[in-house]
GUROFI-265885 format. One record per residue (C-alpha): x, y, z; residue in one letter. Coordinates in steps of 0.02 Angstrom, whole numbers. Example, Ala and Ser with C-alpha at 12.3 -4.5 7.8 and 13.67 -1.06 7.14 Angstrom:
residues 2
[node [615 -225 390] 'A'];
[node [684 -53 357] 'S'];
end
This chain:
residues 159
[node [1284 390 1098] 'X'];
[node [1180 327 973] 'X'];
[node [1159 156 917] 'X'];
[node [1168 101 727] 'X'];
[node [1134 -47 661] 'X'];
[node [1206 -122 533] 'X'];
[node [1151 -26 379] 'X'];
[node [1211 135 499] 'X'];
[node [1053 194 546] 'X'];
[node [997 241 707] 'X'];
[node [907 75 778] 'X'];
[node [799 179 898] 'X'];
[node [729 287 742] 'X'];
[node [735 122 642] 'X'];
[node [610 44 748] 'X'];
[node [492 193 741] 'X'];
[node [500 170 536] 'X'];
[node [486 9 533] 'X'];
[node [328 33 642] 'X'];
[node [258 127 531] 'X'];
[node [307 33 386] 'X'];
[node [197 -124 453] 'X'];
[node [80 -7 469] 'X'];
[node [88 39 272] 'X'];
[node [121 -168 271] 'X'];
[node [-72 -193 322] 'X'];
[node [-152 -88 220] 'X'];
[node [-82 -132 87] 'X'];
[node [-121 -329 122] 'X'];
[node [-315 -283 163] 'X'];
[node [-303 -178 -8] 'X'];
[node [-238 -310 -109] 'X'];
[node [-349 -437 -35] 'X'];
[node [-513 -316 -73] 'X'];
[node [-448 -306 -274] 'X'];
[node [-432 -475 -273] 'X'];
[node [-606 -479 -230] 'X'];
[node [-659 -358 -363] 'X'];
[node [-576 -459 -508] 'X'];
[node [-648 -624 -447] 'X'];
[node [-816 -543 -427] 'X'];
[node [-848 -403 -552] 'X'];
[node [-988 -418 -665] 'X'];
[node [-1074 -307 -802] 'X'];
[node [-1036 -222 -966] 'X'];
[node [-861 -155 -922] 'X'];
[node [-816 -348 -843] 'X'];
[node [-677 -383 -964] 'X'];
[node [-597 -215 -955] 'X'];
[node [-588 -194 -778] 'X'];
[node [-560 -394 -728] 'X'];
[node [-394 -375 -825] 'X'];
[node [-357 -185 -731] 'X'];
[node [-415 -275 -571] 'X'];
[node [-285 -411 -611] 'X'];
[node [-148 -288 -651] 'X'];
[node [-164 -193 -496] 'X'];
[node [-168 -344 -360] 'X'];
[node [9 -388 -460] 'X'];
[node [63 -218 -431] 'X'];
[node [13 -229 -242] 'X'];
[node [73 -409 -216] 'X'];
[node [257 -336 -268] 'X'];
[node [247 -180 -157] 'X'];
[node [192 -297 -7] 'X'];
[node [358 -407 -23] 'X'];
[node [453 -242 -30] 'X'];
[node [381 -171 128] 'X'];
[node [418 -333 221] 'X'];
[node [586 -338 137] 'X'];
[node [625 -170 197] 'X'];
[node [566 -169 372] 'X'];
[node [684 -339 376] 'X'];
[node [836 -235 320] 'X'];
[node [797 -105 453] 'X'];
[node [822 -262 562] 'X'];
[node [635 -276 613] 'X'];
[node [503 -422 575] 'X'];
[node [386 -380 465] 'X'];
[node [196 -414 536] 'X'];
[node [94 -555 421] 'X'];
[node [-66 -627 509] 'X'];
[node [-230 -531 454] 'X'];
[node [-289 -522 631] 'X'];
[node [-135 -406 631] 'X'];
[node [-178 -337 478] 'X'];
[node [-371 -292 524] 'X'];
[node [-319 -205 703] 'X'];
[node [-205 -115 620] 'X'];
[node [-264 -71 451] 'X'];
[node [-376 62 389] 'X'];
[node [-420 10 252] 'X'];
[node [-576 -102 268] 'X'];
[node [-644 -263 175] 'X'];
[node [-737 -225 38] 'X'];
[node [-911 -267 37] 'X'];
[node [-933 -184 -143] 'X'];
[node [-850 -325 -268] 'X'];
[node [-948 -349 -413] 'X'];
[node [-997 -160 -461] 'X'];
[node [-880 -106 -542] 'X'];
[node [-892 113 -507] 'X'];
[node [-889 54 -310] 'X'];
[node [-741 -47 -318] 'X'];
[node [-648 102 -392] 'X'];
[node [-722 208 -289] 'X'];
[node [-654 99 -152] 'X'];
[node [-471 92 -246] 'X'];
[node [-455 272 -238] 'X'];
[node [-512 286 -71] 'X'];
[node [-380 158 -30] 'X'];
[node [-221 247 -125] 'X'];
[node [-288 413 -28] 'X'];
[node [-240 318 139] 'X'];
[node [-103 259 81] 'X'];
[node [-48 398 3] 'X'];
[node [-58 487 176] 'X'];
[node [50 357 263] 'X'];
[node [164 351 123] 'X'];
[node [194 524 149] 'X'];
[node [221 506 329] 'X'];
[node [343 391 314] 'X'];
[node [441 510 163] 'X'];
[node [455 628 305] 'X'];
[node [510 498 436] 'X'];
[node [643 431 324] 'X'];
[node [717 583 254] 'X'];
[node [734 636 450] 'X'];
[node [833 475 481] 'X'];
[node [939 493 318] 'X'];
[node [857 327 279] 'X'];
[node [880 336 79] 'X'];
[node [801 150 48] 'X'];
[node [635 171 129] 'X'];
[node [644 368 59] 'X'];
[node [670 283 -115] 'X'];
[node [539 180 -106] 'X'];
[node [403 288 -54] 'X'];
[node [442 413 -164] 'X'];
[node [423 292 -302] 'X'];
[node [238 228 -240] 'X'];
[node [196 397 -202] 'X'];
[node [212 455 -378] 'X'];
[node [145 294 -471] 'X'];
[node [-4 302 -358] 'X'];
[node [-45 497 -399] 'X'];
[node [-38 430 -575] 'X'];
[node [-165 306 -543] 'X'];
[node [-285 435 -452] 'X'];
[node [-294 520 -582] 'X'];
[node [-329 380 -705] 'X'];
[node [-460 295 -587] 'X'];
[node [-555 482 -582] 'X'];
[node [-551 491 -770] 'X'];
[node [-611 332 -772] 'X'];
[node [-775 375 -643] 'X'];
[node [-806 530 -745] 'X'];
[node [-865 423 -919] 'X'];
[node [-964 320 -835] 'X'];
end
């Protein structure tokens, strides 16, 4: 018989998510750290435009990082937090790119591809373990983050 814990989901299947979910959890923490670097750092003709996008999207990743620890937390697990974690895990890799500006959106959409990927993964995962909370979530990254493909590539195609 299976074992549920106490949000009724299968614990076993629960610990597989919530593997994967720290998984998500240090990419997105390497991620936010590199866009931190590239609003710090950016320089150029385009500084004040993307320094305040820059800004915008390390807010944006600084929520969804408390809401993947959050979650894997109500799936009963502990969410991961040292970076030497994070860099075994991740793959997503520092940025060495900060101050020019078309490489550190290169570098964001190579970034939302990955974790696009995983994201998807773990839509699959969840809907398989009738897990509507991590589902919900993904789904909502998933479709803010083809949004901002889009708008990144538009963005590399005028300059």
């Amino acid at each position: 018989m299976k074992k549920l814990s106490q949000i009724g989901l299968d614990i076993e299947k629960s610990k597989e998510l919530s593997i994967l979910l720290n998984e998500l959890l240090a990419n997105y923490s390497i991620f936010y750290q590199n866009v931190r670097g590239y609003h710090w750092n950016i320089q150029g003709d385009k500084f004040f435009e993307l320094h305040s996008k820059f800004e915008e999207l390390y807010n944006n990743l600084f929520l969804k990082i408390d809401e993947i620890a959050e979650r894997i937390l109500t799936l009963g697990f502990n969410p991961n937090y040292k970076f030497s974690s994070y860099l075994s895990t991740t793959l997503i890799k520092e940025s060495n790119l900060a101050s020019n500006g078309k490489n550190s959106i290169q570098e964001i959409l190579e970034s939302i591809q990955i974790l696009l990927s995983k994201q998807r993964i773990l839509l699959e995962k969840s809907e398989e373990l009738n897990d509507a909370g991590t589902n919900d979530l993904m789904n909502d990254y998933v479709s803010e983050q083809e949004k901002l493909v889009w708008m990144y590539s538009a963005y590399l195609k005028s300059n």
